[in-house]
N, C-alpha and C positions, 0 to 999 in steps of 0.2 A: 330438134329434140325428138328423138324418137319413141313413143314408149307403146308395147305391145301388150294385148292378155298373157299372151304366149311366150314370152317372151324372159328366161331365165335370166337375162343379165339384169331386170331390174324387178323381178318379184318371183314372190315363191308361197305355193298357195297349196291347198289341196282340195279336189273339187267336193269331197264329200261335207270339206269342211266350211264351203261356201254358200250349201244351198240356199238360192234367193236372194242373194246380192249382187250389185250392180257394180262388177269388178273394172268394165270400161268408164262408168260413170265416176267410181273415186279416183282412177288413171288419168283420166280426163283432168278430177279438178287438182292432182297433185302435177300435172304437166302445167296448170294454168297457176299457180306459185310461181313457177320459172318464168314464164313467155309473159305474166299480168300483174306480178305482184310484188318481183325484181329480187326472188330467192337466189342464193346462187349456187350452195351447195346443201342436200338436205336427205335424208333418209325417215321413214315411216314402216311402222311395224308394230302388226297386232296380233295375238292369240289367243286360244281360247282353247280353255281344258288344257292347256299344255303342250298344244298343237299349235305352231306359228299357222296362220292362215292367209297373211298377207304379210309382204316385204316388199316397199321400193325404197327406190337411190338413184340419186339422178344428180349431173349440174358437176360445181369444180370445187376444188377445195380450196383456190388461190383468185384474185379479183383478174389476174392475168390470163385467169383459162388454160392456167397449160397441165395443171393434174386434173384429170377426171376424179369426179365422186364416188362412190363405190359402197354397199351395206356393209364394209369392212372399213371405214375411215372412219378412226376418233373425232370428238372433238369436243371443247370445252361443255360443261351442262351447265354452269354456273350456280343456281339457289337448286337445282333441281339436284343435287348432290346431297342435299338434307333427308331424301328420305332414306338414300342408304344410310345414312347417318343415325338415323332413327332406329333404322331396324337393327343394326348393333346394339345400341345400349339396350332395345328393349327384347333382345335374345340372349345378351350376359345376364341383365336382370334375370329373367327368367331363368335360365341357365344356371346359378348360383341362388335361386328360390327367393329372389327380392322385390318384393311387393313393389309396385309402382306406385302406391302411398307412401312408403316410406319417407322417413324425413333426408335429406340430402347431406347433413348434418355425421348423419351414421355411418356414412361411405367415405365425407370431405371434412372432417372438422373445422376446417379453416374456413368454410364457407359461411360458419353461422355467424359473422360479425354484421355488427349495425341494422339487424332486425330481417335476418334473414335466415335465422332459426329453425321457421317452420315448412322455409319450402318443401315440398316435395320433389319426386323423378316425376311424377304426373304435371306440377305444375311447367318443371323445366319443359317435358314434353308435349307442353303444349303451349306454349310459350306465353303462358302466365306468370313467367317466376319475375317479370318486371327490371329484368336486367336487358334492354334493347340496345342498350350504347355503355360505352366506359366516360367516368369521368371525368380523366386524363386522357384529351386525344390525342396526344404525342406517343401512346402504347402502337408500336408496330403490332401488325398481325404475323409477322412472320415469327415472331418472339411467345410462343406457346405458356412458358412458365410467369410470362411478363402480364398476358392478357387473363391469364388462370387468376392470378395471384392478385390482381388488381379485381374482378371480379367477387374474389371473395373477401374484400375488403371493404367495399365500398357500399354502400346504403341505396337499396334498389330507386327504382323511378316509380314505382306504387307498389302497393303492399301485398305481395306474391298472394297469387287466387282472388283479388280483390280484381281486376280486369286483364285481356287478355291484348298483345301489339305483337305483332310478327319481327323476333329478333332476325335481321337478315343478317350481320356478319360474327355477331357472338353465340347465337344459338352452337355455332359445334363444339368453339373453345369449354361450353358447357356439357356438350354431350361428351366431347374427346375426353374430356379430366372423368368424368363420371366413369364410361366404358377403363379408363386406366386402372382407377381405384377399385374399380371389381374385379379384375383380371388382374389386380395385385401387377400395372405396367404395362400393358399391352397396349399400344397406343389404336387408337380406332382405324387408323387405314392400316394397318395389319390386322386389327379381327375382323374388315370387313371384307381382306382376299382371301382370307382362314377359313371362315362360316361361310360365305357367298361365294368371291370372287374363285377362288382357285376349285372348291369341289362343283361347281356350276359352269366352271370354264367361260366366263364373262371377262370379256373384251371389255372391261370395266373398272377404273382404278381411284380411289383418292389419290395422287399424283401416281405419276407413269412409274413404270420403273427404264432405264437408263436406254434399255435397247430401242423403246421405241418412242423417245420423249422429241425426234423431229421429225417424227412420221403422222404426231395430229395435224391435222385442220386448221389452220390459224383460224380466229374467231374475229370479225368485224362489226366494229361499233356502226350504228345506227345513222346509215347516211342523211333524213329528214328527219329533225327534231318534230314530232308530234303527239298532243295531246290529246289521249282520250277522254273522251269527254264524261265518261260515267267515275274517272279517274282524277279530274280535277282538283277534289279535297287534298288529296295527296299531295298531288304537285304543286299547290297552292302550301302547303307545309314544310316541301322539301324545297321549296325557296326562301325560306324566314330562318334563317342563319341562327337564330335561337331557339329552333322547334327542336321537341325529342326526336321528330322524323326527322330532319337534315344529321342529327347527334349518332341517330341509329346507323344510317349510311352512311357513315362517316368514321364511325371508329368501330374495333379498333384503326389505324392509318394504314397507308398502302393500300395497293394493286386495287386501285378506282377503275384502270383504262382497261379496256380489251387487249389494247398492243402489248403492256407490261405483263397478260397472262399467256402471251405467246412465246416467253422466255420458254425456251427451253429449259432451263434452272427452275425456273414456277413450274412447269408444270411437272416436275417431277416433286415437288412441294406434297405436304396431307394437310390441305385447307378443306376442312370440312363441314365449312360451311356452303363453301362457293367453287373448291378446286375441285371436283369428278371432271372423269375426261372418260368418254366410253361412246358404244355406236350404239342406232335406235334400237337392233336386235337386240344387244346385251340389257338396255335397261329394260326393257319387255321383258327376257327371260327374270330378270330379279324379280317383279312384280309378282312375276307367277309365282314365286313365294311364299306371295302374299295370300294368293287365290286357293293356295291348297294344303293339305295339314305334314306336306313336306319336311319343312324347318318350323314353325308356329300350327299351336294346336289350333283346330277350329274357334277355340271359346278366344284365343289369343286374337284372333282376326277379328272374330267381332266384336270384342271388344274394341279393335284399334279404329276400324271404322265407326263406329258410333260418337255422335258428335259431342265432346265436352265444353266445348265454349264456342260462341257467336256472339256479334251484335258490332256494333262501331271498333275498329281496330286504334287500339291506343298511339301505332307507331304509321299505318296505312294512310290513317282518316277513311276508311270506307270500310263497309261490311265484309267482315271474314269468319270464317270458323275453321274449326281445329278438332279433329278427332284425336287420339295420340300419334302423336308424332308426326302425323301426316296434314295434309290441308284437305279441307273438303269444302262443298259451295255452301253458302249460306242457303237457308228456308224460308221464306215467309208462307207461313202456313204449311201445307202441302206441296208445295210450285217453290222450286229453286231461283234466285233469286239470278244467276246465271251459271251457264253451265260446262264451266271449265272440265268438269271430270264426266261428260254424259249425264242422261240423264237419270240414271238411278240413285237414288237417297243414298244407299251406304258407300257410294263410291268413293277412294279418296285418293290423293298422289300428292305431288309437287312438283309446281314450274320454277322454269329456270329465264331469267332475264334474259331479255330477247326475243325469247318464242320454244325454247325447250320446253317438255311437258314429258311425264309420266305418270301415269296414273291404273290401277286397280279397283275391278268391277267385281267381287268377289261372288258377288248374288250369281253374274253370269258365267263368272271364270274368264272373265276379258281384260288384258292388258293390253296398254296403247303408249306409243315411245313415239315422240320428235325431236330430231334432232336437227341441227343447220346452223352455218357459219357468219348468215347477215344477219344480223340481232335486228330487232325493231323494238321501235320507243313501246312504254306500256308496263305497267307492271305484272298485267296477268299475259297468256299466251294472245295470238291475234289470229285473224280469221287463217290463216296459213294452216296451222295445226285443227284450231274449233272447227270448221266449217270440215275438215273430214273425220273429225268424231261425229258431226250429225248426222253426215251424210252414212256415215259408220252404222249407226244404230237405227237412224229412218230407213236404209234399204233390206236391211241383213232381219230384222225384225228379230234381234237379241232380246228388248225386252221383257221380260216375260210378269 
């Protein structure tokens, strides 16, 4: 494997935009993913102010090595497709003048059955509103009106804003019915090509559209089962066949395996909680969204950064926080507790199982995109991606 400073086929930089960073040094440890850490296809991609300033891609999109990778190959993001999911409902909201307090109620009436009344769009987005799982798990996920309709029926797992569990497969079917009902039908992977996808020109989709749904990346499950060990509580919960964690990943049913998301038919699918398919540079460019009063006004950004809930995750078992819509690391005290998004306080994004990661530095104007097809065990990203966000922000002296 070859990779060069100089070198356009696997990065695209500009020097004014680098002063003081050690551009061989993060080459270096993105070639040593490949040659030490058993990546096999993967792309990385950061900007700043609106200016990519770094891009690689390297490795194969097939375990047979016969497609090269390329900053122009899709490929699955899986959980990391929540935050575009986020950012629609909370741009309709805004868009149509609807408080993110408001009750859910005023949007869905059908939602207010069995003491679920007073949720808010704040609680949903943050995923407080205590709906982690369905209590029918024979509800497919592929059945939209099926997993809607059964959520708004059913008597949450705790009493919405009384604590906070990371919904991983119902949080969209909540956002997508929400973004419908203000758009009077618009279903959310149409307003996220609407607002985002098509005036931004992102190589970024809730399912593909037809032309190029077998030209992604196949995505591969995780060849060494291993646990991380600061992760433990977790996987000690999602093996008790009667915990809310196993119930959360678990329903609604369907498309558990990596292989089943490489249907061509899925991935032209709008799972929006887990279906985005996109490259590192496109979900970079979304970020920047984030970072500037483009589409969301300033006070909108920092309010979404700003953290609303932390402390034991009801659905994790470990420490999370939540700013709106987005994740961001927990705090203890001053000092982050780890540091999936860098390290500045207001940062926030969302990973994707496996090792996907996006995330927004608004303070600096820095967004940072991973993307790659060999998942690894772990619920948050693994040193592949972290270990060049540090090395990101220790050499470049972003900080400020």
């Amino acid at each position: 494997m070859n990779f060069s400073v100089q070198s356009p086929k696997y990065m695209l930089f500009r020097a004014q935009d680098t002063d003081g960073m050690d551009l061989q040094g993060f080459t270096d440890l993105f070639a040593e993913n490949f040659s030490q850490s058993g990546e096999l296809g993967a792309s990385v991609c950061i900007r700043r102010n609106g200016e990519e300033i770094l891009h690689l891609a390297d490795g194969y999109c097939d375990r047979g090595k016969t497609v090269r990778w390329t900053k122009e190959t899709p490929v699955l993001i899986w959980s990391a497709t929540k935050g575009l999911s986020s950012a629609c409902l909370i741009h309709a909201a805004s868009e149509h003048g609807i408080d993110l307090d408001r009750k859910v109620v005023e949007l869905w009436p059908e939602y207010g059955q069995n003491g679920k009344g007073d949720t808010t769009l704040l609680h949903i987005l943050t995923h407080q509103a205590g709906q982690p799982a369905l209590r029918d798990p024979a509800t497919s996920i592929l059945d939209h009106d099926a997993v809607t309709g059964q959520l708004a029926r059913q008597e949450p797992f705790w009493n919405p804003g009384e604590a906070h569990g990371y919904h991983p497969r119902t949080y969209g079917f909540l956002v997508d019915e929400l973004v419908r009902r203000i758009t009077q039908g618009t279903p959310l992977s149409t307003y996220f090509r609407l607002i985002f996808g098509d005036p931004m020109n992102l190589n970024l989709w809730i399912g593909v559209p037809e032309s190029i749904a077998h030209d992604v990346a196949p995505i591969y499950a995780p060849r060494k089962p291993r646990t991380p060990e600061s992760e433990e509580p977790f996987y000690r919960a999602l093996s008790d066949q009667g915990s809310l964690t196993r119930q959360a990943f678990a329903t609604p049913a369907g498309l558990h395996s990596p292989s089943q998301m490489n249907d061509a038919n899925v991935r032209k699918l709008s799972i929006p909680s887990l279906g985005g398919i996109g490259t590192a540079g496109a979900l970079a460019r979304f970020y920047q969204a984030l970072c500037s009063d483009d589409i969301f006004s300033s006070e909108t950004i920092r309010r979404i950064s700003a953290t609303q809930c932390t402390g034991t995750d009801a659905v994790l078992r470990i420490e999370t926080a939540f700013g709106i819509g987005f994740m961001k690391d927990p705090v203890n005290g001053k000092k982050k507790a780890r540091k999936i998004f860098g390290p500045e306080l207001n940062s926030f994004g969302q990973p994707g199982s496996g090792g996907s990661l996006g995330f927004c530095d608004p303070r600096n104007g820095i967004t940072f995109a991973y993307v790659m097809n060999q998942m690894e065990p772990g619920v948050f990203p693994n040193a592949k991606s972290l270990r060049l966000v540090d090395h990101f922000y220790e050499r470049s002296g972003e900080v400020r």
